[in-house]
C-alpha positions as CSV (number, residue, x, y, z in Angstrom):
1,X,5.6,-12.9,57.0
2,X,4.8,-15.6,59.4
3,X,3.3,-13.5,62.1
4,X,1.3,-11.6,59.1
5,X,-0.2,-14.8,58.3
6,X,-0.6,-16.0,61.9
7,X,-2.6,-12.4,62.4
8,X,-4.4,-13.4,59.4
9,X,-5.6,-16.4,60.3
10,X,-6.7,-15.7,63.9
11,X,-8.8,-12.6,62.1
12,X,-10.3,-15.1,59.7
13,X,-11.0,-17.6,62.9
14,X,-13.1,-14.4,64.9
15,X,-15.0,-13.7,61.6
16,X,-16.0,-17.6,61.8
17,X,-16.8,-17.3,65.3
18,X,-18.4,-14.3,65.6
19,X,-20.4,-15.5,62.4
20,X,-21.5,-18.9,63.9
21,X,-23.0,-17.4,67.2
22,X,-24.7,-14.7,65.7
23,X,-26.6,-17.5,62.9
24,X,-26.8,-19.7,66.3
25,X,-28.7,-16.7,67.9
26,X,-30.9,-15.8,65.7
27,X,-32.2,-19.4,65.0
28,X,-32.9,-20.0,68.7
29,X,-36.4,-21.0,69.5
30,X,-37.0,-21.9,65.9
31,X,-39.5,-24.3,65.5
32,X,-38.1,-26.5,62.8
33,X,-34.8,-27.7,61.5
34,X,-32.4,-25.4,60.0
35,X,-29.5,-26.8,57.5
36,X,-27.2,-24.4,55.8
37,X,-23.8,-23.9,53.6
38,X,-22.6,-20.9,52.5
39,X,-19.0,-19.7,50.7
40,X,-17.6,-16.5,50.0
41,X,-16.0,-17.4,46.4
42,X,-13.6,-14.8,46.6
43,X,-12.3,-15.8,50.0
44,X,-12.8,-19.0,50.1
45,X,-14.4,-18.4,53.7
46,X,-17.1,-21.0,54.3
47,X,-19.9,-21.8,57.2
48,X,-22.3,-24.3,57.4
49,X,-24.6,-26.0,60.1
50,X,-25.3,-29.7,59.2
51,X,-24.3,-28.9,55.8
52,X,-24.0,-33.0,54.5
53,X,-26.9,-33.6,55.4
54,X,-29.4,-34.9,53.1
55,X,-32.5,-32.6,53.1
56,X,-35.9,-32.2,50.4
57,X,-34.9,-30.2,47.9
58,X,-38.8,-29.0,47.4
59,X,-38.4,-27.1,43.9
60,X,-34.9,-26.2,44.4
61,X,-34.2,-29.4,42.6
62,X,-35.4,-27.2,39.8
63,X,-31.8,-26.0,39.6
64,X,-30.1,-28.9,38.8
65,X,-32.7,-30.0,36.1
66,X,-32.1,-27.0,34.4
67,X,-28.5,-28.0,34.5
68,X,-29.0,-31.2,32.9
69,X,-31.2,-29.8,30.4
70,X,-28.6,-27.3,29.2
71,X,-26.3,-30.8,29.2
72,X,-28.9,-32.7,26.7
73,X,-29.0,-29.8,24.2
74,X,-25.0,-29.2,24.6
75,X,-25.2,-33.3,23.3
76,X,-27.6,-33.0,21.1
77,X,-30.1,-34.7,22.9
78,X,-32.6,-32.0,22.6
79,X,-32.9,-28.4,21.4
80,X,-34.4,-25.2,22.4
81,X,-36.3,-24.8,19.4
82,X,-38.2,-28.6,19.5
83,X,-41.6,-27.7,21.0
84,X,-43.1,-29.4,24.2
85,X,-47.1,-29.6,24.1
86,X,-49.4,-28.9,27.3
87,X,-51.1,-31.9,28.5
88,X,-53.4,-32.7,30.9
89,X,-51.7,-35.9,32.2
90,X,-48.5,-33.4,33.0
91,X,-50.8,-30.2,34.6
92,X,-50.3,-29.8,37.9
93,X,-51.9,-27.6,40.4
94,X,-49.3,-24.9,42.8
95,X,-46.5,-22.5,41.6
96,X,-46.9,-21.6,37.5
97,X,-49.3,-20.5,34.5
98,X,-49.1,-23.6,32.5
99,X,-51.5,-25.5,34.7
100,X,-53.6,-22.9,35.5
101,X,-54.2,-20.8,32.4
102,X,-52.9,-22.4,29.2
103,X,-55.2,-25.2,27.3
104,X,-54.1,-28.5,26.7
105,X,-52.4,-28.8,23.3
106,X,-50.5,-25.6,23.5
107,X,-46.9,-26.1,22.3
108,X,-44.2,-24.4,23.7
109,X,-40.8,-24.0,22.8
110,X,-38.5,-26.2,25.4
111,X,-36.2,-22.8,26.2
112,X,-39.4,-21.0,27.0
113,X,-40.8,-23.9,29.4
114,X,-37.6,-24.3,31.5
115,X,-37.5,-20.4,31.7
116,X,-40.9,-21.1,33.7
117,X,-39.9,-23.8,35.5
118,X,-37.1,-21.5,36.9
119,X,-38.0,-17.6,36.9
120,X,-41.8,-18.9,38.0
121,X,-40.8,-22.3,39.5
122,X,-43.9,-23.1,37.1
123,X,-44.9,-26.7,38.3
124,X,-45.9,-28.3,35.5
125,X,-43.3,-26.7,33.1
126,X,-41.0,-29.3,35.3
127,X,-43.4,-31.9,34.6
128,X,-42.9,-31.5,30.7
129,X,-38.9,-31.0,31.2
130,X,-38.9,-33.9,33.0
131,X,-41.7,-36.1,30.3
132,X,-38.6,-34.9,27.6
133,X,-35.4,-35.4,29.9
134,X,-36.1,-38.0,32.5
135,X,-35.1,-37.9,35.9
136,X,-32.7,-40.3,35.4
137,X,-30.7,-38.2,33.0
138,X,-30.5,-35.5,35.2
139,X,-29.2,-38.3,38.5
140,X,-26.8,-38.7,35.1
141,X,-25.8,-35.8,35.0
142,X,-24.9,-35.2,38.3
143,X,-23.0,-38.3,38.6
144,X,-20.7,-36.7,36.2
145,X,-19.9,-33.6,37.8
146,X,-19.4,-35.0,40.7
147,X,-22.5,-34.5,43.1
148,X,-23.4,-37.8,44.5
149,X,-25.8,-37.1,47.4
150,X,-28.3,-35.0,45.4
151,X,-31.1,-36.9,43.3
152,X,-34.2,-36.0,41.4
153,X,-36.9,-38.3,42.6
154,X,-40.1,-37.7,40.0
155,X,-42.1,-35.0,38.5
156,X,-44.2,-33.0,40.7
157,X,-47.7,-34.1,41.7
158,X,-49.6,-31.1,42.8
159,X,-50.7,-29.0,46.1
160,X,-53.7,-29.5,48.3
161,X,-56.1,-31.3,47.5
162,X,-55.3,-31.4,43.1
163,X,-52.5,-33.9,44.3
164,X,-52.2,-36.6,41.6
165,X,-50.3,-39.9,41.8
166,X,-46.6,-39.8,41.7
167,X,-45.4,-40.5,38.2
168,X,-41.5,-39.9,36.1
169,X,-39.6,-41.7,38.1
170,X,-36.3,-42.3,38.8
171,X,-34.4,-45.1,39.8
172,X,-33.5,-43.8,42.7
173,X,-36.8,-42.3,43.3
174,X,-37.8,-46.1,43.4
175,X,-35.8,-46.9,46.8
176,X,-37.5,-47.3,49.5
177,X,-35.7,-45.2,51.6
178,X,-36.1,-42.3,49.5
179,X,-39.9,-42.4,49.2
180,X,-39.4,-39.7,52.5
181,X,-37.8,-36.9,50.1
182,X,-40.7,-36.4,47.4
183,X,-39.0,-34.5,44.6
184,X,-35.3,-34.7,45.1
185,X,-33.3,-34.5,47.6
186,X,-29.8,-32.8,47.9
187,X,-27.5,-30.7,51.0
188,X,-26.7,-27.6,51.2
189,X,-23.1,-28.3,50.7
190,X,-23.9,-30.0,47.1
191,X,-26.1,-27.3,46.4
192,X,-23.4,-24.4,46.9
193,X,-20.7,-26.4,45.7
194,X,-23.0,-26.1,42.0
195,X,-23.3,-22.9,42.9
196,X,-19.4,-22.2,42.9
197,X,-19.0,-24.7,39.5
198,X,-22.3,-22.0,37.9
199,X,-21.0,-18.9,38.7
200,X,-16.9,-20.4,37.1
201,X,-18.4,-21.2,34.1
202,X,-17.5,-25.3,35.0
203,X,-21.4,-26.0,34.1
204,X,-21.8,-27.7,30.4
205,X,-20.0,-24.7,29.2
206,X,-19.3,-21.1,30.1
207,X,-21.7,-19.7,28.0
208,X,-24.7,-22.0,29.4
209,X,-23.7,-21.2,33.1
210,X,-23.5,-17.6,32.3
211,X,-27.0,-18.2,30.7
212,X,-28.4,-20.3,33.6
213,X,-27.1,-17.3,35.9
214,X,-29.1,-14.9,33.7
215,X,-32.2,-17.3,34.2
216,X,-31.3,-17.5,38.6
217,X,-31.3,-13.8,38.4
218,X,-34.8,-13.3,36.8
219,X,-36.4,-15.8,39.9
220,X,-39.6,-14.0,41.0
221,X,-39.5,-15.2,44.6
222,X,-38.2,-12.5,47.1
223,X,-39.2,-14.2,50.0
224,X,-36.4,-16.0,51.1
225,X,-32.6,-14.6,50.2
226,X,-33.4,-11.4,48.0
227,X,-35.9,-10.3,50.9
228,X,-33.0,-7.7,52.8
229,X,-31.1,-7.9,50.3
230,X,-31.5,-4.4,48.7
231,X,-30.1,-3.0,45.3
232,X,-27.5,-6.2,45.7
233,X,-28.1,-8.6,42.7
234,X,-28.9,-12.3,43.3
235,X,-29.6,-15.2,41.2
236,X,-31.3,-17.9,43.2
237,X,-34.2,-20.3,43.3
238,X,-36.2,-21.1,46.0
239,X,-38.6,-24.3,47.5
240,X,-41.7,-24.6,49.8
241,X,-43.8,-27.6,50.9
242,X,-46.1,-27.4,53.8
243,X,-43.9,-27.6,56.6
244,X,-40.5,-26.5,54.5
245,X,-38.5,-23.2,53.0
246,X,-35.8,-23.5,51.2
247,X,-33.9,-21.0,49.0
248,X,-30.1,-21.7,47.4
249,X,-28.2,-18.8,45.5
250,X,-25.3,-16.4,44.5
251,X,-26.0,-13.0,46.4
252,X,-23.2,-10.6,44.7
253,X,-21.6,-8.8,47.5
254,X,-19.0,-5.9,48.3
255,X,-18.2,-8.7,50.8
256,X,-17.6,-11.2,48.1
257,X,-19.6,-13.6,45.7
258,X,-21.5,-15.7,48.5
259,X,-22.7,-18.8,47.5
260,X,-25.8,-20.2,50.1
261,X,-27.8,-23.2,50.5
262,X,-30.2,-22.8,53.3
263,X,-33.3,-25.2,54.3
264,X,-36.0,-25.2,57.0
265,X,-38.2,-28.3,58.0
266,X,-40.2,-29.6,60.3
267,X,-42.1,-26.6,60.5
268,X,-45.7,-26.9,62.8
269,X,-47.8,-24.1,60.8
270,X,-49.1,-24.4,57.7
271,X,-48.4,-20.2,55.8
272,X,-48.0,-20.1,52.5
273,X,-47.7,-15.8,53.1
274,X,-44.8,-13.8,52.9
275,X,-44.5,-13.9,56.9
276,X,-44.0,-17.5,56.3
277,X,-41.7,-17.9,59.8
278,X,-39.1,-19.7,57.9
279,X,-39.2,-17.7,55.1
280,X,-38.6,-15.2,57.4
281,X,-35.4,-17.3,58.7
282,X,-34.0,-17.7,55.8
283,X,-34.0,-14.1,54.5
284,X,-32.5,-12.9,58.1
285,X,-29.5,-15.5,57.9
286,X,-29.1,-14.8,54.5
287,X,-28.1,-11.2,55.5
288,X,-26.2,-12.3,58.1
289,X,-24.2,-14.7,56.3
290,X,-23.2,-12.1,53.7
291,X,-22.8,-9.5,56.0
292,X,-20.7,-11.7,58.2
293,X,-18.6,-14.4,55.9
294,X,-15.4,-12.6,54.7
């Protein structure tokens, strides 16, 4: 038995290896920072590159808003039904139709607006979540299950040259030292290990993470994680500012459920196309990862 489990191990310890220089390989020459996490939540197996460091979460802070939000109606501190109405003082320009196409005064249920905010990353929909929730509920929120490094900052303020001042605050938004991260800032490691809690059902309740994974799984952006990944299904959400990519999610694997959190900064080029260079990263060590962590 001992020399089963010694064989065991050592196999598990070239998988790592092998893993670790193949990402290393690939992200060689990059020109930009690259943090990631990833677990196999059926092994257990894990692999990460400056995983607890704190990075911009860009709109993958999304995700944990949406958590919160399923919180405050599990409380009864909101409900789906109650309606939100469009304003201009919450429109925003970039990702979305809210901003863009519907008038001010429209009211829309709160379940329909954080289904944009997620399966569009819809811009302003966060803007109204956040006008109704507060960024300080979801820091709340997060406090309680036990994810102290990640932080939504304020609500969004716009792309180009639509930017409008920073507004929604949260305390710790307010710190100086945060002012660097914009809209929230997390790791990779606290981002997979909400992953793991989403896909257990340890999120408000089962039934809300099983419905926030039904929500991940309709995300329109395929240009990070789902890009090589085939027929496989994946619930995920993605981020982008100027010089970032970022994309954290649940690919479902023959190797296993693998949970990943990866970011890219510091990027030179300004491409908001698919052939983004980090997007590009990101969806080649995405395969790799879940190709290579068993």
């Amino acid at each position: 038995m001992k020399l089963y489990l010694l064989a065991a191990l050592l196999t598990t310890l070239t998988f790592s290896q092998t893993l670790n220089e193949t990402l290393a390989n690939r992200i060689k020459g990059f020109d930009g920072k690259v943090t990631l996490y990833a677990k196999n939540l059926d092994t257990g197996a894990t692999v990460g590159i400056a995983e607890s460091e704190p990075v911009r979460t860009a709109s993958t802070i999304k995700l944990p808003i949406m958590a919160a939000t399923f919180d405050a109606v599990a409380r009864g501190k909101a409900k789906w039904t109650e309606l939100l109405t469009v304003t201009a003082a919450e429109k925003v320009s970039g990702s979305g139709v809210i901003g863009s196409e519907l008038s001010d005064g429209i009211q829309l249920p709160l379940r329909d607006v954080l289904h944009l905010m997620i399966v569009l990353s819809d811009n302003t929909a966060t803007n109204m979540i956040l006008e109704r929730i507060t960024a300080d509920s979801v820091n709340a929120y997060l406090d309680k299950i036990g994810l102290k490094t990640t932080r939504s900052m304020r609500k969004v303020r716009g792309d180009g040259n639509q930017l409008k001042s920073p507004s929604g605050w949260s305390g710790a938004g307010k710190l100086p030292e945060n002012q660097k991260y914009g809209l929230g800032v997390s790791s990779p490691r606290d981002m997979v290990t909400l992953l793991e809690k989403l896909e257990n059902g340890e999120l408000v309740s089962r039934e809300a993470s099983q419905e926030m994974l039904a929500i991940l799984k309709r995300c329109h952006d395929d240009s990070g994680i789902r890009r090589r990944m085939g027929n496989l299904k994946v619930a995920n959400k993605t981020g982008s500012l100027d010089a970032l990519r970022s994309d954290v999610g649940i690919v479902y694997a023959p190797t296993g459920r693998i949970a990943l959190a990866i970011t890219v900064d510091g990027m030179p080029k300004i491409d908001y196309t698919p052939d983004n260079l980090g997007s590009q990263l990101i969806a080649d060590l995405a395969r790799l990862i879940v190709e290579g962590l068993r």
